[in-house]
N, C-alpha and C positions, 0 to 999 in steps of 0.2 A: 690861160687854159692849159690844165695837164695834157701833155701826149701820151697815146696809148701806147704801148710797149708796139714795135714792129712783128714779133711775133704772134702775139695778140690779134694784131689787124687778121694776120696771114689764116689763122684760125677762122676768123670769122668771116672771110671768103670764103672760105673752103665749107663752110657750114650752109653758107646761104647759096653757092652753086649746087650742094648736095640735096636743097630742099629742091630742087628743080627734074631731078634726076628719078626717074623709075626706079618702084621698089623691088628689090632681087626676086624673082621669079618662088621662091621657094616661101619665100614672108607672105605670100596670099594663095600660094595651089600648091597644098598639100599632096600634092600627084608626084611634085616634082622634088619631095623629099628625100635624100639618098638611103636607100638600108644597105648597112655593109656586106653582107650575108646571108645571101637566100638560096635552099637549093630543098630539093625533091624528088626523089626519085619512085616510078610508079605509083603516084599519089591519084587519088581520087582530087576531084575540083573544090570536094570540103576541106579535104586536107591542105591541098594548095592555098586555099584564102587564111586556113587557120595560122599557117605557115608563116603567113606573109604578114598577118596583125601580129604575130606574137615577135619579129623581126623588125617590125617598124618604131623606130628612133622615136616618133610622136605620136601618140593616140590621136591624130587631127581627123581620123577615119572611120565610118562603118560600113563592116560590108553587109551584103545580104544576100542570099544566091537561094535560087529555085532552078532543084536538080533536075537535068529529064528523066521521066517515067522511067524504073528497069523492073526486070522480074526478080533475081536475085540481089542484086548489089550494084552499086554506081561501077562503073568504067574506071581503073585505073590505069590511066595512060598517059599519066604529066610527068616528065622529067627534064628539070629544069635548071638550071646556077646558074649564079651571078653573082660579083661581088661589086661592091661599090656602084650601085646602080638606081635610078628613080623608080619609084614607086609605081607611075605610068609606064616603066617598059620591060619591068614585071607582069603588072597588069594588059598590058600588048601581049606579051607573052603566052598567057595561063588563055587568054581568047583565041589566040592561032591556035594555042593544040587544042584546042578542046571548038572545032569548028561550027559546032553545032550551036553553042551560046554565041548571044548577045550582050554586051556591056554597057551601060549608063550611070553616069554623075546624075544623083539625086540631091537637088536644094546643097549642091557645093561641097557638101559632106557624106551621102551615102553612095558609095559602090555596089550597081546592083546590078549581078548577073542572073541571066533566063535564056530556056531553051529559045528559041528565035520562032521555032514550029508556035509554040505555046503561047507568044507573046500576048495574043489574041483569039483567042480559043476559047469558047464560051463553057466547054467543058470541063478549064482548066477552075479550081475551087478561089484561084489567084484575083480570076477575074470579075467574080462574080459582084456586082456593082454593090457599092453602098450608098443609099441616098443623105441619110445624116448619122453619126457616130460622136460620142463624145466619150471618153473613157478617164474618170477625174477621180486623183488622189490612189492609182491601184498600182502593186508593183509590177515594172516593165517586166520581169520576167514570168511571168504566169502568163500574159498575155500575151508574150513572143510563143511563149509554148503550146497554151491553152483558146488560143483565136477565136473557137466556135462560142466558147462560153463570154466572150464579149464584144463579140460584133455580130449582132441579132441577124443581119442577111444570110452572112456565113452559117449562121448556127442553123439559122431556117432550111436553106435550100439542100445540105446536108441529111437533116430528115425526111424534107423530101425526097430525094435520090433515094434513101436507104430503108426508107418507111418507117423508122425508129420512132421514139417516143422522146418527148425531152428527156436532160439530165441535169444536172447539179452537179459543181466541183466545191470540197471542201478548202476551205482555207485558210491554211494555215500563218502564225506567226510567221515572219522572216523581216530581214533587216534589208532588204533588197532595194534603193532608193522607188520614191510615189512618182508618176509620174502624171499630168492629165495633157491629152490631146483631142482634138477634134476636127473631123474630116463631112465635108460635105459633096456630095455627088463624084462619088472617087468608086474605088474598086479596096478588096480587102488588100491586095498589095500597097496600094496606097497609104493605109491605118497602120500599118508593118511597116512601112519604110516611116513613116512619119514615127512610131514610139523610136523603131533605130536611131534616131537625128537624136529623138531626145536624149538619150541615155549618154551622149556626147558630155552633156552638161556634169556628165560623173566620170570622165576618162582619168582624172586624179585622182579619184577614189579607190578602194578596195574592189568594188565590182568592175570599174572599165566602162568604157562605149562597148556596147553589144548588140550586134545584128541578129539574122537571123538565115535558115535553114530550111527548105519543105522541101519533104521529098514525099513520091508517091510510086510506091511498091505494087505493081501488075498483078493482080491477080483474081480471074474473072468471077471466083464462087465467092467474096464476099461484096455485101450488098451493094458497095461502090465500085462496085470493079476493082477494086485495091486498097490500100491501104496508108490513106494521106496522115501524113505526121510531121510536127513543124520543132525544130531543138534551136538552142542557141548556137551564136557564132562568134 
């Protein structure tokens, strides 16, 4: 019988003690990935998230954030650096200034921040339940934007608040990838972070993983009390 070469053996210890051994923290929670260079100074909390995905070594993420209420303009008051630092203490970070927000890992992959007052606020438009939802074959970005025109609760409870009449959005060509999702006995926040997940499946492509944005602007003479608007992220 041939013998194995001895440094051959030695390989193939070392291979099968390796199979035994924990995978590096960083190969399965994308939290713990390093960005070399993050910094901000007097940024708003959208800035700050923009900041930090356009600095990030690997699309493995999306964020999502829902701003609190302002009358003029968000809060600028993040200033931040770091270099050579994970992604989780960053994100530690951008939550201590900004005391007001809460933070959650959604399904492994979305980071989603919300004012903590609002989490559960039935007045908030976040909340407002969805019993069934399916949204097949349309592109993610109309409906990160455009929410009321496709999630019939949202669309509804809106006219009523505001006593409006339905509307129409036209729609146009765009090469923005299709996505379909489907949400049962959830909230519109839920149908929002679920298209965010999806759009993962595109973080190698031209468009990217893309979250999402709502903010709602005070202001009591229009028919909602303000002025809720939802943009990408």
């Amino acid at each position: 019988m041939r013998k194995i070469p001895l440094h051959l053996v030695k390989i193939l210890e070392l291979c099968f003690i390796a199979s035994f051994l924990p995978a590096p923290a960083f190969a399965d929670d994308p939290l713990e990935l390093k960005v070399r260079h993050y910094e901000v100074q007097g940024a708003t909390i959208i800035d700050a998230l923009r900041e930090l995905k356009s600095a990030m070594p690997d699309r493995e993420l999306v964020f999502t954030l829902e701003v609190a209420p302002f009358r003029k303009e968000p809060e600028h008051n993040l200033t931040l650096r770091f270099e050579n630092s994970s992604v989780r203490q960053i994100l530690d970070a951008i939550k201590s200034a900004g005391p007001r927000y809460g933070c959650e890992i959604v399904d492994s992959a979305v980071v989603h921040f919300f004012p903590l007052s609002l989490k559960h606020d039935a007045e908030d438009l976040l909340n407002v339940g969805v019993k069934s939802t399916k949204l097949s074959g349309v592109a993610f970005d109309v409906v990160l934007k455009y929410p009321p025109y496709f999630i019939p609760e949202l669309g509804t409870e809106m006219r009523r608040r505001s006593g409006a009449q339905g509307s129409t959005i036209v729609m146009m060509g765009s090469d923005v990838p299709q996505i379909t999702v489907a949400v049962s006995d959830g909230t519109v926040r839920d149908v929002l972070n679920r298209v965010a997940l999806e759009t993962l499946k595109f973080r190698e492509g031209r468009h990217g993983a893309t979250g999402w944005v709502y903010t709602f602007r005070i202001d009591e003479s229009l028919p909602l009390g303000g002025e809720p608007r939802w943009e990408l992220l």
